[in-house]
VEXBA-788728 format. One line per field, with one value per residue (C-alpha): residue in one letter; x, y, z; residue number from 1. Coordinates in steps of 0.5 Angstrom, whole numbers, plus 500, padded with zeros to 3 digits. Layout:
! residues N
res: (A / ...)
c1: (X / ...)
c2: (Y / ...)
c3: (Z / ...)
n: (NUM / ...)
! end
This chain:
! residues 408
res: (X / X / X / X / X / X / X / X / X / X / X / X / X / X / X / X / X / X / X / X / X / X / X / X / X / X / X / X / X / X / X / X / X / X / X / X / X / X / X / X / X / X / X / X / X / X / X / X / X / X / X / X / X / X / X / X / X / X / X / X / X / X / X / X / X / X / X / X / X / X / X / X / X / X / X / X / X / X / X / X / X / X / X / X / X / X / X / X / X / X / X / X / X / X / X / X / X / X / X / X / X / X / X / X / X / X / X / X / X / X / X / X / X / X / X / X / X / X / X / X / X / X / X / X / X / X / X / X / X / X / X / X / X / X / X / X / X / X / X / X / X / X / X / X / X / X / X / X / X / X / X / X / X / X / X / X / X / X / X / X / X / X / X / X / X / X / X / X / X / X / X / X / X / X / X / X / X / X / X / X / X / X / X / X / X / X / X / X / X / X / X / X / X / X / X / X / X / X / X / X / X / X / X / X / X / X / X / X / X / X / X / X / X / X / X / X / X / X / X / X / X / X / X / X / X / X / X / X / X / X / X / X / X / X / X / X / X / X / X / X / X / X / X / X / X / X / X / X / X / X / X / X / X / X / X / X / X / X / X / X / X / X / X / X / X / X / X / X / X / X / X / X / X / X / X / X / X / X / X / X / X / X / X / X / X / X / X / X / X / X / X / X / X / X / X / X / X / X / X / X / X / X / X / X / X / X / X / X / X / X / X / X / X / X / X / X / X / X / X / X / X / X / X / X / X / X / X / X / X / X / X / X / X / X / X / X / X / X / X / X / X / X / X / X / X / X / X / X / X / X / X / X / X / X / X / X / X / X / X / X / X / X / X / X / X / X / X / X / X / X / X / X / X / X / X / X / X / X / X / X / X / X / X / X / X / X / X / X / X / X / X / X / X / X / X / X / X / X / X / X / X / X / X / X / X / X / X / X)
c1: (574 / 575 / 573 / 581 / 582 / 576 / 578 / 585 / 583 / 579 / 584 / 592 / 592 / 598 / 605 / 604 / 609 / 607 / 610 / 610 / 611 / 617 / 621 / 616 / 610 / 611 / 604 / 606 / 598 / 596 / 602 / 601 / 594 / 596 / 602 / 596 / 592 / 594 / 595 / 596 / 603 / 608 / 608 / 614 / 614 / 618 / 620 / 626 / 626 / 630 / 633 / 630 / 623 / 622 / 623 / 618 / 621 / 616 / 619 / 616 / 609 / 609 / 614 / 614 / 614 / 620 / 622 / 626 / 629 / 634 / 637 / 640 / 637 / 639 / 632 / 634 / 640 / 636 / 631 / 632 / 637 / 635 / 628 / 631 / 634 / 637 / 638 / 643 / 639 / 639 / 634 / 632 / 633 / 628 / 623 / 623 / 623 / 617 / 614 / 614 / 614 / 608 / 601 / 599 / 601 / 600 / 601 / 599 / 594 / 593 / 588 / 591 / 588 / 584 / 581 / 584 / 587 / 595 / 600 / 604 / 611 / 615 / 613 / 619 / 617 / 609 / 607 / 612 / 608 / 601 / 603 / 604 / 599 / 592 / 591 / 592 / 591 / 591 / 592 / 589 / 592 / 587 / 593 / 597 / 595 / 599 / 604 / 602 / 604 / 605 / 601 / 594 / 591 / 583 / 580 / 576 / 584 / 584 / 581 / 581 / 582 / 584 / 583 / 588 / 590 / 597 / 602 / 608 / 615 / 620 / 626 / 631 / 635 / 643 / 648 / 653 / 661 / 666 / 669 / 663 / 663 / 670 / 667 / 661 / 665 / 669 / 664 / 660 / 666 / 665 / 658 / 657 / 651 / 645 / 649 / 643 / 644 / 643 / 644 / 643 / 642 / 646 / 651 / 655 / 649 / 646 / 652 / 653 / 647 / 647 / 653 / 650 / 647 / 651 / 649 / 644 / 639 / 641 / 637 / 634 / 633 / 634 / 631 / 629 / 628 / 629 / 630 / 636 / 633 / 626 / 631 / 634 / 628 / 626 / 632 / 631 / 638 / 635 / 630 / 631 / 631 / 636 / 634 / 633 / 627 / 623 / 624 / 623 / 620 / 625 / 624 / 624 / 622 / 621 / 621 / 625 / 626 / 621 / 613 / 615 / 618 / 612 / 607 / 610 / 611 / 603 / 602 / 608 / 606 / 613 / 616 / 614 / 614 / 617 / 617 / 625 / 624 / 624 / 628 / 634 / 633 / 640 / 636 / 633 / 639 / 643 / 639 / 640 / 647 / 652 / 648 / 653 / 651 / 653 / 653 / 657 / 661 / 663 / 671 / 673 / 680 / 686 / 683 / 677 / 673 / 667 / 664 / 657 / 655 / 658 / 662 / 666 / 663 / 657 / 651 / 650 / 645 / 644 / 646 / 642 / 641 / 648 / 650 / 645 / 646 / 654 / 654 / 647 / 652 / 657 / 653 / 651 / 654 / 659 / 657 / 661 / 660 / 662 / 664 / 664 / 666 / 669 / 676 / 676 / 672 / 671 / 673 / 679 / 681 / 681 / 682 / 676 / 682 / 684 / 689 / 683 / 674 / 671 / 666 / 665 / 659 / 661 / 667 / 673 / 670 / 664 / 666 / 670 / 672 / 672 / 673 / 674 / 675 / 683 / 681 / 679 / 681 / 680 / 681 / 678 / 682 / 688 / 692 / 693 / 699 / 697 / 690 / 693 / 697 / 691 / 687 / 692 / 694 / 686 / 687 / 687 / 695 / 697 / 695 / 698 / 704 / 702 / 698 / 704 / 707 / 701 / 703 / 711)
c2: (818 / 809 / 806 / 806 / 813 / 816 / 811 / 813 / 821 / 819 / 815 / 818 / 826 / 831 / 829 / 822 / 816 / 810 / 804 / 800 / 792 / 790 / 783 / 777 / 781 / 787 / 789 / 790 / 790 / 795 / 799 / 799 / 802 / 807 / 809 / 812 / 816 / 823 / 822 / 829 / 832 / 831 / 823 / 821 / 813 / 808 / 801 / 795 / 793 / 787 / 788 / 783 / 783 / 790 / 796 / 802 / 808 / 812 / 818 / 818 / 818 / 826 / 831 / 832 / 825 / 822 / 816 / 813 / 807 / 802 / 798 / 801 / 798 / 800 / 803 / 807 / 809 / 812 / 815 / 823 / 822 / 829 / 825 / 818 / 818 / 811 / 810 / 806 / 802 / 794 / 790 / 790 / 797 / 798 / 794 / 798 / 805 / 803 / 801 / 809 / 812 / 810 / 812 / 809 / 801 / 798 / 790 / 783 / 779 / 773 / 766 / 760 / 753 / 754 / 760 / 764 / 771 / 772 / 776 / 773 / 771 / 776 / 779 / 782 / 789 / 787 / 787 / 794 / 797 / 795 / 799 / 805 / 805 / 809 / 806 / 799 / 798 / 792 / 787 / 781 / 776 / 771 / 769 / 764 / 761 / 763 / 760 / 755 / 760 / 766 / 771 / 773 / 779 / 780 / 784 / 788 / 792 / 793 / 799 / 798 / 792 / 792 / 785 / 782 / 776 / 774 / 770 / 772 / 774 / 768 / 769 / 768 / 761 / 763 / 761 / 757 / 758 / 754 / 758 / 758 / 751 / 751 / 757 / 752 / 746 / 750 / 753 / 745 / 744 / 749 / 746 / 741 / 736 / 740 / 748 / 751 / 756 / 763 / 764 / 770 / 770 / 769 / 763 / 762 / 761 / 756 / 753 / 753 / 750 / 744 / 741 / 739 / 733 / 729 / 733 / 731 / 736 / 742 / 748 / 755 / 761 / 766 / 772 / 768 / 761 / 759 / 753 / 750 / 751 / 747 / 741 / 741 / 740 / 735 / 731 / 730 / 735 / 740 / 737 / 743 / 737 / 741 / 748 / 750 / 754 / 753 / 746 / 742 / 749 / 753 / 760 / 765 / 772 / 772 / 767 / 767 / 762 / 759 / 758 / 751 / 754 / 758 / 752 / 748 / 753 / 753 / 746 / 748 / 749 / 748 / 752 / 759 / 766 / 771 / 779 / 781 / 783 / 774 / 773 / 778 / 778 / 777 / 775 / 770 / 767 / 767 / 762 / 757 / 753 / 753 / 759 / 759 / 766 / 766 / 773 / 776 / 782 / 787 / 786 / 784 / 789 / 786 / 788 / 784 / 789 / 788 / 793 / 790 / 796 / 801 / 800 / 805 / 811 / 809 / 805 / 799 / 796 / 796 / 794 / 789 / 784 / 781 / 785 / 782 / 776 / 776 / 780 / 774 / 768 / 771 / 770 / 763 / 758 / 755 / 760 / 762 / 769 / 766 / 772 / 768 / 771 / 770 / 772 / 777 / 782 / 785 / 778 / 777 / 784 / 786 / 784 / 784 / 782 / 790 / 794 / 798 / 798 / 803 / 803 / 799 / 795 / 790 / 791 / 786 / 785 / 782 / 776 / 769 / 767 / 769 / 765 / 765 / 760 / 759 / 758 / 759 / 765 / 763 / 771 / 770 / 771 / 773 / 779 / 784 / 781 / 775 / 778 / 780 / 774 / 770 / 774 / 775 / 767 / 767 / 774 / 771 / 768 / 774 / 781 / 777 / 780 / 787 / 786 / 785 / 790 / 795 / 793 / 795)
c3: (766 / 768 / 774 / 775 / 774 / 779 / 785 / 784 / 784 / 791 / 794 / 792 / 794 / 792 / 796 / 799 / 799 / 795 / 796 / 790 / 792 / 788 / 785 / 783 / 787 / 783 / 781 / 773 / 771 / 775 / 774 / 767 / 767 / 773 / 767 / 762 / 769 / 770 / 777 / 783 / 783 / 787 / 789 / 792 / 789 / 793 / 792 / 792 / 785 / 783 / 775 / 770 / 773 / 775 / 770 / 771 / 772 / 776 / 775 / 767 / 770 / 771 / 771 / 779 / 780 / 783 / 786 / 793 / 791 / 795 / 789 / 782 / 775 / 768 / 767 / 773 / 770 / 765 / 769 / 771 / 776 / 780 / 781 / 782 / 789 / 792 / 799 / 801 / 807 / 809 / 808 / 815 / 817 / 810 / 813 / 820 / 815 / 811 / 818 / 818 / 812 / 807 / 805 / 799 / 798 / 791 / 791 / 788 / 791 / 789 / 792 / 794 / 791 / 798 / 795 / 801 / 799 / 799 / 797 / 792 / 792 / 796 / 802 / 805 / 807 / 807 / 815 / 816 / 810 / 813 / 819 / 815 / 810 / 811 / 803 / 799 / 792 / 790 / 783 / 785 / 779 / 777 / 772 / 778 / 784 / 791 / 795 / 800 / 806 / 803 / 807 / 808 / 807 / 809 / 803 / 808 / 809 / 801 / 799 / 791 / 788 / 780 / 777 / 772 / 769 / 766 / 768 / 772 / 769 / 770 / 772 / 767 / 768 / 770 / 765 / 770 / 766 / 768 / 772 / 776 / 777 / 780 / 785 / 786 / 788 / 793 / 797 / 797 / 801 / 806 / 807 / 812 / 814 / 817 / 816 / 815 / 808 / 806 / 798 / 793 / 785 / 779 / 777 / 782 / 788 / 782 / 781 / 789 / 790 / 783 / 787 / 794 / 793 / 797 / 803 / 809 / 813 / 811 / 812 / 808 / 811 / 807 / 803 / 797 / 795 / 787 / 782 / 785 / 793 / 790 / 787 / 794 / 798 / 793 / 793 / 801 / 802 / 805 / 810 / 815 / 821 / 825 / 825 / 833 / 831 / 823 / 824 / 818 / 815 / 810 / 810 / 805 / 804 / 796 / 791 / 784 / 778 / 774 / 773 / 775 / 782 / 783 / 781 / 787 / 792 / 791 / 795 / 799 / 806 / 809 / 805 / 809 / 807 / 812 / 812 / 813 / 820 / 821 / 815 / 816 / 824 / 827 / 834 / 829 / 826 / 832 / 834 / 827 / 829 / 822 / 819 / 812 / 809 / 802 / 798 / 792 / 790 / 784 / 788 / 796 / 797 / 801 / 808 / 806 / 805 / 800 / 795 / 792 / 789 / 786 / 780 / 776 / 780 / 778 / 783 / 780 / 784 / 792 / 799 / 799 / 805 / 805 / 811 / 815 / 813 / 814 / 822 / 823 / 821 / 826 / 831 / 829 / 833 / 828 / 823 / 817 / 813 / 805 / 800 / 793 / 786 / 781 / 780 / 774 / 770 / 763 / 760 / 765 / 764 / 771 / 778 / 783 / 788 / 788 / 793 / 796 / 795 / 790 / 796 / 802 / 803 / 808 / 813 / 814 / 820 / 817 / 813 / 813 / 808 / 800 / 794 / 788 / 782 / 785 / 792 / 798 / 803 / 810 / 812 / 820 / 826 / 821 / 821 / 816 / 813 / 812 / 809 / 804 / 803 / 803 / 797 / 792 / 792 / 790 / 785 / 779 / 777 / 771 / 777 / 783 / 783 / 781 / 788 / 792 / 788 / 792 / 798 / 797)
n: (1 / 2 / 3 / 4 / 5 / 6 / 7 / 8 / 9 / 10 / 11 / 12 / 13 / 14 / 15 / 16 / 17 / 18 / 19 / 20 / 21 / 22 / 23 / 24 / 25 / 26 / 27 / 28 / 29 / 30 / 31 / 32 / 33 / 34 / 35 / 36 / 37 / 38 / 39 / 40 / 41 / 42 / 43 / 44 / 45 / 46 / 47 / 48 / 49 / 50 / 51 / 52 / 53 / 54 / 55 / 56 / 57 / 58 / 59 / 60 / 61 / 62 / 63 / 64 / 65 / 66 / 67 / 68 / 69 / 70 / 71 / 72 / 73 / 74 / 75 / 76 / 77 / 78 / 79 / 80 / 81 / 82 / 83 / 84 / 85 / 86 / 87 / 88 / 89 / 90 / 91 / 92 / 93 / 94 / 95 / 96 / 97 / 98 / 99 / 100 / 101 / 102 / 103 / 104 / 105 / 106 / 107 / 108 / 109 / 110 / 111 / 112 / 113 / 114 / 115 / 116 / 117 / 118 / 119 / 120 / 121 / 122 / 123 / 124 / 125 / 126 / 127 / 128 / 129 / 130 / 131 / 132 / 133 / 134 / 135 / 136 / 137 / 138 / 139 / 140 / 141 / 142 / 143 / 144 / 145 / 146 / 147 / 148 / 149 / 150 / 151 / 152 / 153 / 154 / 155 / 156 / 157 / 158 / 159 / 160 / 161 / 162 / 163 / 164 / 165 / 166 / 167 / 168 / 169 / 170 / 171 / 172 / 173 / 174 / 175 / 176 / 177 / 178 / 179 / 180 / 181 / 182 / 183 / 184 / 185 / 186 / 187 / 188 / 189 / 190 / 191 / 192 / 193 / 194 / 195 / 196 / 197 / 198 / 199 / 200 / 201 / 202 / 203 / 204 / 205 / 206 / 207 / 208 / 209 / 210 / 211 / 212 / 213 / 214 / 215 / 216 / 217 / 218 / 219 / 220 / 221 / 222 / 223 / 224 / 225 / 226 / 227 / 228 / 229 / 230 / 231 / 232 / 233 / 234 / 235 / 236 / 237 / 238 / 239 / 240 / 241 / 242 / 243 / 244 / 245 / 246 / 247 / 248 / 249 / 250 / 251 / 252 / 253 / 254 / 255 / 256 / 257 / 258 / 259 / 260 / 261 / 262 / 263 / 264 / 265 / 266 / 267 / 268 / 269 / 270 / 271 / 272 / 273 / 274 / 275 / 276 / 277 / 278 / 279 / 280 / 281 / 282 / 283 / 284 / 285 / 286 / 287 / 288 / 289 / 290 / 291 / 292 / 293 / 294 / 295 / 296 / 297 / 298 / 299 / 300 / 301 / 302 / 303 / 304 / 305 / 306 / 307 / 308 / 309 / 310 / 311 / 312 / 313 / 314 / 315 / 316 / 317 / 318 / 319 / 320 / 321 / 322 / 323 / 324 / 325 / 326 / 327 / 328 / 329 / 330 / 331 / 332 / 333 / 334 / 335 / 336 / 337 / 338 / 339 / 340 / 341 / 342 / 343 / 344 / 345 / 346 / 347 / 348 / 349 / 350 / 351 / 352 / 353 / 354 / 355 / 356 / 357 / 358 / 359 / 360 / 361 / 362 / 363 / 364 / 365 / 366 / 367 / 368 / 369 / 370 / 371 / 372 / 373 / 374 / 375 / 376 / 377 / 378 / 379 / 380 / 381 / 382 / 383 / 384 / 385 / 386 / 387 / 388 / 389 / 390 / 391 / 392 / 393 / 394 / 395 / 396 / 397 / 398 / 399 / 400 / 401 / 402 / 403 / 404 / 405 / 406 / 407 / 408)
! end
């Protein structure tokens, strides 16, 4: 028997809740040697996984194992779906949820250029489970160096360390299209001087963030920080001056991108990792003038609702934090809740403008504004008519007529 198969015979038991840390904290090397250990029955896996870096399906480890999952991936997909249970729950309430609901913790340590022994770069849910978890098992990663704020944890609080050394999984860069571009120079113009931003991943919040270099004093508090955010702090854009609260810090649960981006964050002390009940916290933003909260979608209908999740009758990915941030940026003085997509799917085949949402994630009364690479939609304070009206001219040109045809 390994030294890691008889410390985990001691410290997991038959049906205990496991949370697994997930995006760029995922503690790949350890789960690749758990995947070889005959581990108890009945465990119940939970996680928050992001597509592109995370990829274990847990429910292959055993024939009882199964897996609580508050986002959809393609391996997923794949998995046993009788044992693969997605629970729709945003990011602020999940960090609440597992404030409650784990006995088991497994998560990637790594020291900092001080020697000081952190988490890695994602921290959103870590003190929630820390009050929950009667077990840590942790990969300390000698492969990377961690971020300069990213938190502490005591190794007295881990009960079993498992040592690796490989680099972190970057994240593919997002290839920006024309039609992304165009989206991008719209939502730059929404932006003001010291607006204070929330972005999400792809092409277009990339797109977004390449075209705010004429922009002074912005601000970041959001779930995540990528390549685009570090070339805004370089430059100066983002200094984080006229935050009421994290002045001059940028606030971020997660980091995504390049090894380049990670390397930097390394000496980076302003910019500060923060669990979601800071990062997605309304009574936090609320107190961040011209909050912009920028998120995507799979299709808005003409109510202006959102649906980003579910496609086809399947669920593509998950709630998210979106939600969070647009009712946060509602709060803020001067706050904007941003919807931007682009017009059409299936190589131009279909709408995303659509009569009715397959599901809806956010409510017409959560955003503002939605834009596509044919406009903006400035949807606040209008009925519903001129709702309609507003969304079918930013449809794309050949389905407008067969929108308004709907409404007939």
């Amino acid at each position: 028997m390994s030294n890691l198969e008889q410390k985990l015979s001691q410290l997991i038991q038959p049906g205990q809740r496991i949370y697994v840390a997930g995006s760029s904290n995922e503690p790949t090397g350890l789960l690749n040697a758990m995947a070889e250990v005959d581990l108890p029955a009945n465990l119940e896996f939970i996680q928050f996984p992001l597509p592109g870096l995370n990829g274990t399906d847990f429910t292959s480890w055993n024939a009882t194992a199964t897996l609580t999952t508050f986002f959809m991936t393609a391996t997923l997909a794949k998995a046993d779906l009788e044992r693969v249970n997605y629970l729709p729950m945003q990011m602020r309430a999940v960090f609440d949820y597992l404030a409650h609901n784990v006995d088991v913790y497994l998560v990637q340590v790594a020291k900092d250029a001080e020697g000081i022994l952190r988490l890695g770069p994602n921290v959103d849910f870590h003190e929630g489970v820390m009050q929950s978890a009667k077990v840590i098992i942790a990969e300390l990663n000698t492969g990377f160096v961690a971020p300069a704020s990213s938190a502490r944890i005591n190794i007295a609080q881990i009960d079993h360390l498992f040592e690796t050394n490989r680099p972190l999984t970057a994240m593919p860069v997002p290839k920006i299209d024309e039609a992304a571009l165009q989206i991008g120079a719209l939502v730059a113009d929404l932006v003001g001087d010291g607006d204070c931003l929330q972005t999400g991943i792809g092409a277009i919040p990339a797109a977004i963030l390449s075209q705010l270099g004429n922009k002074n004093d912005l601000g970041l508090h959001g779930g995540l920080i990528d390549d685009g955010g570090m070339a805004l702090i370089q430059a100066g854009n983002i200094t984080g001056a006229a935050k009421a609260i994290d002045r001059h810090q940028h606030v971020t649960g997660m980091a995504l991108g390049s090894i380049e981006l990670m390397t930097w964050l390394s000496a980076r002390s302003d910019v500060s990792f923060r669990c979601a009940d800071h990062t997605h916290e309304v009574q936090a933003i609320r107190q961040l003038e011209n909050f912009v909260s920028i998120n995507s979608a799979v299709e808005v209908d003409l109510f202006g609702q959102v649906n980003a999740e579910v496609a086809n009758g399947r669920q593509i990915s998950g709630t998210g934090g979106s939600v969070d941030f647009m009712r946060a940026a509602k709060a803020s003085k001067g706050g904007r809740s941003i919807v931007a997509m682009n017009a059409t799917a299936r190589g131009g085949t279909v709408s995303r403008i659509v009569p009715k949402v397959e599901m809806v994630t956010a409510l017409r009364t959560d955003v503002d504004i939605v834009v596509t690479e044919f406009g903006v939609a400035h949807l606040k304070h209008l009925p519903n008519r001129a709702r309609f009206e507003a969304l079918i001219e930013i449809a794309a040109p050949e389905f407008r007529q067969g929108l308004r045809d709907q409404l007939s």
